[in-house]
C-alpha positions as CSV (number, residue, x, y, z in Angstrom):
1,X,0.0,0.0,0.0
2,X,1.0,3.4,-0.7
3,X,1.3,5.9,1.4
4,X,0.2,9.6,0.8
5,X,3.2,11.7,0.5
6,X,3.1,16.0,1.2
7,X,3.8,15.5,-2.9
8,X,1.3,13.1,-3.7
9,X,-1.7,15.0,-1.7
10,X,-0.3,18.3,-3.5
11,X,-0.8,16.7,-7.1
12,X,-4.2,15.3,-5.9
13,X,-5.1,18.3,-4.5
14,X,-4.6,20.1,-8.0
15,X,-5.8,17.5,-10.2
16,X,-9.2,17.3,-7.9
17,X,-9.6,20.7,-7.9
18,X,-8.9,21.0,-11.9
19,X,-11.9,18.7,-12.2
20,X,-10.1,15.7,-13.0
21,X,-12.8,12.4,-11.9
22,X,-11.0,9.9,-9.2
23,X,-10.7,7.4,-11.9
24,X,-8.3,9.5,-13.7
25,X,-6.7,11.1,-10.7
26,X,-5.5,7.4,-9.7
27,X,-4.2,6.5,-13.2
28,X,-1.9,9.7,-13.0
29,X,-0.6,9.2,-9.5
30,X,-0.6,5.4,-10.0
31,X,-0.2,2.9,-7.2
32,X,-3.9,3.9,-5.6
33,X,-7.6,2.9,-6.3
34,X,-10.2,5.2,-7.3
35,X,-11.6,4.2,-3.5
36,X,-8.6,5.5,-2.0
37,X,-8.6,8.6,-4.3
38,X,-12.1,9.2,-3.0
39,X,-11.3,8.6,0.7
40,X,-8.0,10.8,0.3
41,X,-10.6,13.7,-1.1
42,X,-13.2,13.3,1.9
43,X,-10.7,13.4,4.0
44,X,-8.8,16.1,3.5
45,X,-12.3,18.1,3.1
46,X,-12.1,18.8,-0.9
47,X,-15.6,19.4,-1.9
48,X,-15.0,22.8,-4.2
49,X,-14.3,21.6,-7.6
50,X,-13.5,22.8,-11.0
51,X,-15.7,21.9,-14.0
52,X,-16.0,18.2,-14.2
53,X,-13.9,16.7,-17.0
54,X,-15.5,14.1,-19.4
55,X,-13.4,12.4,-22.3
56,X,-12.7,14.7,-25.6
57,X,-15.0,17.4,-24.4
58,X,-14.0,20.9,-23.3
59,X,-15.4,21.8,-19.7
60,X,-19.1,23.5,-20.5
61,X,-19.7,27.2,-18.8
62,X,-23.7,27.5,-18.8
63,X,-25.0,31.1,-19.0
64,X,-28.0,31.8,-17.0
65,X,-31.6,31.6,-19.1
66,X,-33.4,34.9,-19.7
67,X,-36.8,34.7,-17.9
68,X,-39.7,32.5,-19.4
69,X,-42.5,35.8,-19.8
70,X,-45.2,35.4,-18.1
71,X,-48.9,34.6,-19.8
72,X,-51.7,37.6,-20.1
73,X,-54.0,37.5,-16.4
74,X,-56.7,37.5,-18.2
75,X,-56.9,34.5,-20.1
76,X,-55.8,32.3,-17.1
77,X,-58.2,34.0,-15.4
78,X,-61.1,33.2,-17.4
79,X,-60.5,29.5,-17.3
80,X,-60.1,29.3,-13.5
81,X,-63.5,31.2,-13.4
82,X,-65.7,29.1,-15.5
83,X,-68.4,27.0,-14.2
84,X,-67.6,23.3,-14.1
85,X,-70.4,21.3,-16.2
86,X,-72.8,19.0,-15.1
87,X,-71.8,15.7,-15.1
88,X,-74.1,13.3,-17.6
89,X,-75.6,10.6,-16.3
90,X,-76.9,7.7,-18.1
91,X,-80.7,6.6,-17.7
92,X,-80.3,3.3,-15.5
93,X,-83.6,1.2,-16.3
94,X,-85.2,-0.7,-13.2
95,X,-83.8,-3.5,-12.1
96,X,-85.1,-5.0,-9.0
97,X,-88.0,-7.3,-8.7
98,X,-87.8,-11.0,-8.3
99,X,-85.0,-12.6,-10.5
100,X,-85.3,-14.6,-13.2
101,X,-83.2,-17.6,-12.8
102,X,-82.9,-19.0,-9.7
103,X,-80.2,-21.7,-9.8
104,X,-77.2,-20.9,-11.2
105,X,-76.4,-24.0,-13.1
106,X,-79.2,-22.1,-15.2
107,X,-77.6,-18.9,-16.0
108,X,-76.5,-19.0,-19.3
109,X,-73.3,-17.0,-20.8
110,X,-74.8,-13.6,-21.9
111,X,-77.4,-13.8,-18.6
112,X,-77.1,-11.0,-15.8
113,X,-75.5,-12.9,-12.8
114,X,-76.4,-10.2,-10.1
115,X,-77.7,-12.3,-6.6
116,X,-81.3,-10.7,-5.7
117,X,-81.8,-11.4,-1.7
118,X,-80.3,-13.7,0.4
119,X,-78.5,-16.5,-0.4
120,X,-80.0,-18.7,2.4
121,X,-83.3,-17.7,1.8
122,X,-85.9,-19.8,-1.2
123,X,-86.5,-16.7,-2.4
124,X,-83.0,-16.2,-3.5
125,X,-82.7,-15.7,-7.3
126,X,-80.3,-13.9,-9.8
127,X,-81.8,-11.0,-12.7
128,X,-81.1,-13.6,-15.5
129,X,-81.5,-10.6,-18.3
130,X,-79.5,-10.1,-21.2
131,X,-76.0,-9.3,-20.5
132,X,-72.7,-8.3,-22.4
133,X,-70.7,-9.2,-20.0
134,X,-71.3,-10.3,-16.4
135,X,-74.0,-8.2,-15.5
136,X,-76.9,-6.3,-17.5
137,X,-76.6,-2.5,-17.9
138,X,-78.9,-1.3,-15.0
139,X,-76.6,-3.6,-12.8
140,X,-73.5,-3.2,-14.1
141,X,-74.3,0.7,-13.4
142,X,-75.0,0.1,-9.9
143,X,-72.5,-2.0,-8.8
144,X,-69.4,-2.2,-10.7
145,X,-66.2,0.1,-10.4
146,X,-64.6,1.2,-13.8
147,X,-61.7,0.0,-14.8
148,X,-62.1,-3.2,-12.7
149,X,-61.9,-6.8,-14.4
150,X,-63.6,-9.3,-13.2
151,X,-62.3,-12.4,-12.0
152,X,-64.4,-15.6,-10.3
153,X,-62.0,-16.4,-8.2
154,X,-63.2,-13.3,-6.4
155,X,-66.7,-13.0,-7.3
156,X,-68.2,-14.0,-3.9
157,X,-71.7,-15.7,-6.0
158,X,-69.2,-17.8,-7.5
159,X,-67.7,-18.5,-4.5
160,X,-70.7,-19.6,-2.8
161,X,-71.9,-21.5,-5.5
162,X,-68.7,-23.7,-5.8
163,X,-68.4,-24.5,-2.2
164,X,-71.9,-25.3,-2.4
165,X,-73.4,-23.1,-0.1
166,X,-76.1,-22.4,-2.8
């Protein structure tokens, strides 16, 4: 191991300050790590550096930007006043009343599969209507978050109805 000589911390002294990297500051002295070239620098407190040095470039001054100008009051303004719109909402047919099918072995693959009452009860039944997907529109409004697939692993009907509780 090298030691660090009055010499040797001069040169890395200059070299660190002319913002030569570690890397290259241990090639020139020779005999150290970048690690040690790193250590040396914390060390001895050397945090001001010159412009950092990159291979076949010259060291980049930046000139300070001219202010962005600012946007006319009034047309901001006049957006942040303006009265939000309504929302839209869709016309959601009825859709409660007794169900349809009541045993799901029934329920074919375009039929609404939303449980009407309780399970336990003889009553129990599900809408049956037409459906795109798993539910019918009036259903599908009411219950179902967008942007939410459905999976039967955690439908808790199909649940039920596999571990035979229906």
């Amino acid at each position: 191991m090298t030691s660090w000589s009055e010499p040797r911390i001069t040169t890395l002294r200059s070299l660190w300050l002319d913002g030569l990297s570690a890397s290259q500051i241990a090639k020139q002295l020779g005999g150290v790590t970048r690690n040690a070239v790193i250590g040396k620098v914390h060390r001895l407190g050397l945090s001001g550096r010159g412009a950092p040095s990159a291979p076949g470039r010259a060291p980049r001054i930046s000139t300070p930007r001219p202010a962005r100008p600012r946007r006319a009051a009034g047309r901001a303004a006049a957006r942040v006043m303006a009265p939000p719109r309504p929302p839209v909402a869709a016309p959601v047919p009825a859709a409660e009343g007794p169900g349809l099918v009541t045993d799901m072995a029934r329920l074919g693959v375009h039929a609404c599969k939303w449980p009407i009452g309780d399970p336990k009860s003889p009553e129990f039944s599900f809408c049956g209507r037409h459906a795109d997907g798993r539910y019918c529109v009036a259903h599908e409004i009411q219950g179902v978050r967008a942007g939410t697939a459905w999976r039967a692993d955690r439908d808790p009907v199909v649940r039920r109805a596999l571990a035979g509780l229906i």
